[in-house]
C-alpha positions as CSV (number, residue, x, y, z in Angstrom):
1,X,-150.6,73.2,-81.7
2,X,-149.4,72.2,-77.8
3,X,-148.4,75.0,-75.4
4,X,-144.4,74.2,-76.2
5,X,-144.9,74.8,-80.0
6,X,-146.8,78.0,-79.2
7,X,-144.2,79.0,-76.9
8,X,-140.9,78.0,-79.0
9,X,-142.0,77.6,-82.6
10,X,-143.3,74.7,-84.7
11,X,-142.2,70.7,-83.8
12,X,-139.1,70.0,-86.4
13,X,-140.7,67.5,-88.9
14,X,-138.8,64.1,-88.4
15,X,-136.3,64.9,-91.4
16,X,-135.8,67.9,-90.5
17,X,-134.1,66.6,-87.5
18,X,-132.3,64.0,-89.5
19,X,-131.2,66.6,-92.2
20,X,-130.0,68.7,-88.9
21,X,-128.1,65.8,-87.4
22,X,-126.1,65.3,-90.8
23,X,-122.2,65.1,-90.2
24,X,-120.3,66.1,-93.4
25,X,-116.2,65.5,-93.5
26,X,-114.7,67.9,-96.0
27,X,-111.3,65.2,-96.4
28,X,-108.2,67.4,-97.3
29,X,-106.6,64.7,-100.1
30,X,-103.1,66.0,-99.6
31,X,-100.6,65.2,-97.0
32,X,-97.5,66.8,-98.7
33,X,-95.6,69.8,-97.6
34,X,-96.5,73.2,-99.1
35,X,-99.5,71.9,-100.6
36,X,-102.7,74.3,-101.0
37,X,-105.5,71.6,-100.1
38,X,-106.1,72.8,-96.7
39,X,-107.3,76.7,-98.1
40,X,-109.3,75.2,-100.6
41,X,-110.7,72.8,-97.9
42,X,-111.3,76.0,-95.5
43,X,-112.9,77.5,-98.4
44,X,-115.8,74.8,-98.8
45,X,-116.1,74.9,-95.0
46,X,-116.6,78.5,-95.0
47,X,-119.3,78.2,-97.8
48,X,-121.2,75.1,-95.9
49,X,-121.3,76.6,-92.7
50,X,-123.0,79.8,-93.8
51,X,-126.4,77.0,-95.0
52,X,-126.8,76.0,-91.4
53,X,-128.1,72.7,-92.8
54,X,-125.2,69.9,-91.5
55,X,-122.3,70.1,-89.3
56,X,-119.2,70.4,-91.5
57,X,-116.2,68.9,-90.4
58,X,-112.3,69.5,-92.0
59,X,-110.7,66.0,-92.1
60,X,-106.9,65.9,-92.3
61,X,-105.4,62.4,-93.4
62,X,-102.3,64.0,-92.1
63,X,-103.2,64.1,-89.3
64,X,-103.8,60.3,-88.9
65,X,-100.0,59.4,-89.7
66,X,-100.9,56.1,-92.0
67,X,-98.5,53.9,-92.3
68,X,-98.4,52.5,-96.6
69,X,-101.4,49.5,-96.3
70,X,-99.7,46.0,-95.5
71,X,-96.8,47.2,-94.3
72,X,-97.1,47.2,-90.7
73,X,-98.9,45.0,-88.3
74,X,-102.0,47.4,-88.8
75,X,-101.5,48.4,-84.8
76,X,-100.5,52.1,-85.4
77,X,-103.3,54.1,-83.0
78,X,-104.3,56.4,-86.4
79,X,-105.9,53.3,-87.9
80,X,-108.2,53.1,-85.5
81,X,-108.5,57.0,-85.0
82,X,-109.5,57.1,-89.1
83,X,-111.8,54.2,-88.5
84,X,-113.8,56.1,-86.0
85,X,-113.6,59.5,-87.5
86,X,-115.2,58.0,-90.5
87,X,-117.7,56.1,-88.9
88,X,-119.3,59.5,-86.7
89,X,-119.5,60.8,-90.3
90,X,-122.6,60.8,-92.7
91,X,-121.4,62.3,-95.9
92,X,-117.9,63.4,-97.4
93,X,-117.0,66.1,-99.6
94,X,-113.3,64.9,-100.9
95,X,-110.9,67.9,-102.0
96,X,-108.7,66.0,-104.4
97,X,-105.3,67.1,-106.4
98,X,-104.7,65.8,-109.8
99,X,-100.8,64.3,-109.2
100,X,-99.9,62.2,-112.7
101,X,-103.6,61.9,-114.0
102,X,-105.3,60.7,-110.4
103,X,-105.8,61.1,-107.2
104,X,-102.7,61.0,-104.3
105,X,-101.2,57.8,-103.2
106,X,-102.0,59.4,-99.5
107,X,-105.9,59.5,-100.2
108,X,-106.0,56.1,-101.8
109,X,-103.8,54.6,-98.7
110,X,-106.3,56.5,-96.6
111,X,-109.2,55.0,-98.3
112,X,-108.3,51.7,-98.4
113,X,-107.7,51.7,-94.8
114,X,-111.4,51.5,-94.5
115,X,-114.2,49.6,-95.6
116,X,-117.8,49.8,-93.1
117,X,-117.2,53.2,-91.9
118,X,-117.7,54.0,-96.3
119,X,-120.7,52.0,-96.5
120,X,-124.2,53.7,-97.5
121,X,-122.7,57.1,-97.5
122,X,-122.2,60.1,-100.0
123,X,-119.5,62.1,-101.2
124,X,-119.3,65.2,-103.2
125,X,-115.8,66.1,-105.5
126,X,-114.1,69.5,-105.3
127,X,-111.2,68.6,-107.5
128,X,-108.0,71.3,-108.7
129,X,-105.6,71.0,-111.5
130,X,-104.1,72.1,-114.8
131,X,-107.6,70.5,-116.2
132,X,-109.6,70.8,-113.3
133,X,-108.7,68.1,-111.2
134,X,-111.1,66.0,-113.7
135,X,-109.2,63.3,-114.2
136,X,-108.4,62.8,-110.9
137,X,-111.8,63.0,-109.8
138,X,-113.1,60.5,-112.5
139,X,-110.7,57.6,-110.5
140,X,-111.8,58.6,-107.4
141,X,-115.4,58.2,-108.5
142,X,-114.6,54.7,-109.3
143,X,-113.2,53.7,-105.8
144,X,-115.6,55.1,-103.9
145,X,-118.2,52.7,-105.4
146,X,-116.1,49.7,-104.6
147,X,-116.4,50.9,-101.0
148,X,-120.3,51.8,-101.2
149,X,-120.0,55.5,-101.4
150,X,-122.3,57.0,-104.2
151,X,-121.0,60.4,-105.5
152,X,-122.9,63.2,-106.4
153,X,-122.7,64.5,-110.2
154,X,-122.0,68.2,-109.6
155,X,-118.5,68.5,-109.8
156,X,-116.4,72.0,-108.8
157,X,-113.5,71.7,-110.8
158,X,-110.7,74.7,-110.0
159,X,-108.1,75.6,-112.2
160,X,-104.7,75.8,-111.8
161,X,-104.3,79.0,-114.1
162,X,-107.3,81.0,-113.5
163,X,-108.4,80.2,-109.6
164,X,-104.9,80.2,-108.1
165,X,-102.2,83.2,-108.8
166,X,-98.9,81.9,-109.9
167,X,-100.4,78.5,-109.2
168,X,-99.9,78.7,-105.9
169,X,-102.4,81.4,-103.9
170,X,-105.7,80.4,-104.0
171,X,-108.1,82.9,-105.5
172,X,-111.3,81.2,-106.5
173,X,-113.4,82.8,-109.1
174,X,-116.7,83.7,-107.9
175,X,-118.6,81.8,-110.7
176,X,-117.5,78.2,-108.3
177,X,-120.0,78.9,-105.5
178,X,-123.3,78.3,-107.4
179,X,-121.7,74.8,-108.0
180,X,-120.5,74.3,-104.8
181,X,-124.0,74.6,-102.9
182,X,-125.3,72.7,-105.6
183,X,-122.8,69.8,-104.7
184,X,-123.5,70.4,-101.2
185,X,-127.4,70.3,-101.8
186,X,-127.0,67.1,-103.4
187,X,-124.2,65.4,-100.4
188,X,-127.0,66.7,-98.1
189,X,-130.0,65.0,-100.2
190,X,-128.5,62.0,-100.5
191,X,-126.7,61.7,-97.2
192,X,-130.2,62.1,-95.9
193,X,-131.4,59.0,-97.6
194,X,-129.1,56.9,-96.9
195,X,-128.4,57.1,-93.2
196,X,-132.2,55.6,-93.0
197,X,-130.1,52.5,-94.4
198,X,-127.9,52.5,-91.9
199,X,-130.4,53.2,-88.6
């Protein structure tokens, strides 16, 4: 061992400097007023950040004021904004509602006003609902492989009844954060391997 690994610890192995690199966007799939994604989404956050393993991120499509796909010239300064948010990003962890048995015609606008920033990347699913968010979370699993995302199989599914009071303050039941590092270990795992696609 040199003098500088005496001095300040052992070399980082080559993925351990790639698994430290990771960016992770936790994408709030929401954009309507009153809605509950962004604690759920500050929720994960606060669960990630205590691993120290990735730098987590809260995206707000919101934020990006999309216009409705094909309906403007495409010029608007948030399409390129989303473009380049996405592309910084190695993995995603979507936090989806379950609005008339899938996902929010804001996420799928804000998905479909991408397609290379998706490419060779994962995704994890924390979905909420009277059933879980499950049904939403099964659509969404099919359009993120039309845009190259692979999802991970753990799935933290929140109920409507028992994890928010009066179906609107969120109180997650403490049973949800054994499978929410498990999703995370996997988004991590596989966000590892595939950013040696893209490099």
């Amino acid at each position: 061992m040199g003098l500088i690994e005496r001095l300040f610890g052992k070399k980082k192995t080559e993925e351990e400097e790639t698994m430290a690199n990771l960016k992770i966007g936790i994408i709030l799939g929401s954009t309507r007023q009153g809605r509950v994604s962004p604690k759920v989404g500050e929720w994960v956050k606060g669960i990630a950040d205590q691993r120290g393993d990735a730098d987590y991120q809260i995206i707000d499509i919101a934020d990006y004021q999309l216009p409705f796909l094909g309906t403007t010239e495409g010029t608007e300064p948030g399409i390129a904004a989303w473009n380049e948010k996405l592309a910084s990003l190695d993995g995603f962890v979507f936090i989806v509602q379950e609005y008339n048995h899938s996902i929010t015609g804001a996420l799928k606008n804000a998905i479909d006003f991408a397609r290379e920033a998706w490419y060779n990347k994962a995704a994890g699913i924390v979905s909420y609902g009277s059933t879980g968010g499950a049904r939403a979370a099964e659509h969404l699993r099919g359009i993120l492989g039309e845009v190259k995302v692979a999802d991970v199989r753990t799935h933290p599914t929140l109920s409507l009844f028992t994890d928010f009071e009066n179906m609107t303050e969120f109180k997650p039941a403490d049973l949800h954060l054994t499978n929410v590092n498990a999703m995370l270990d996997e988004v991590n795992d596989w966000s590892k391997a595939l950013k040696t696609l893209r490099q």
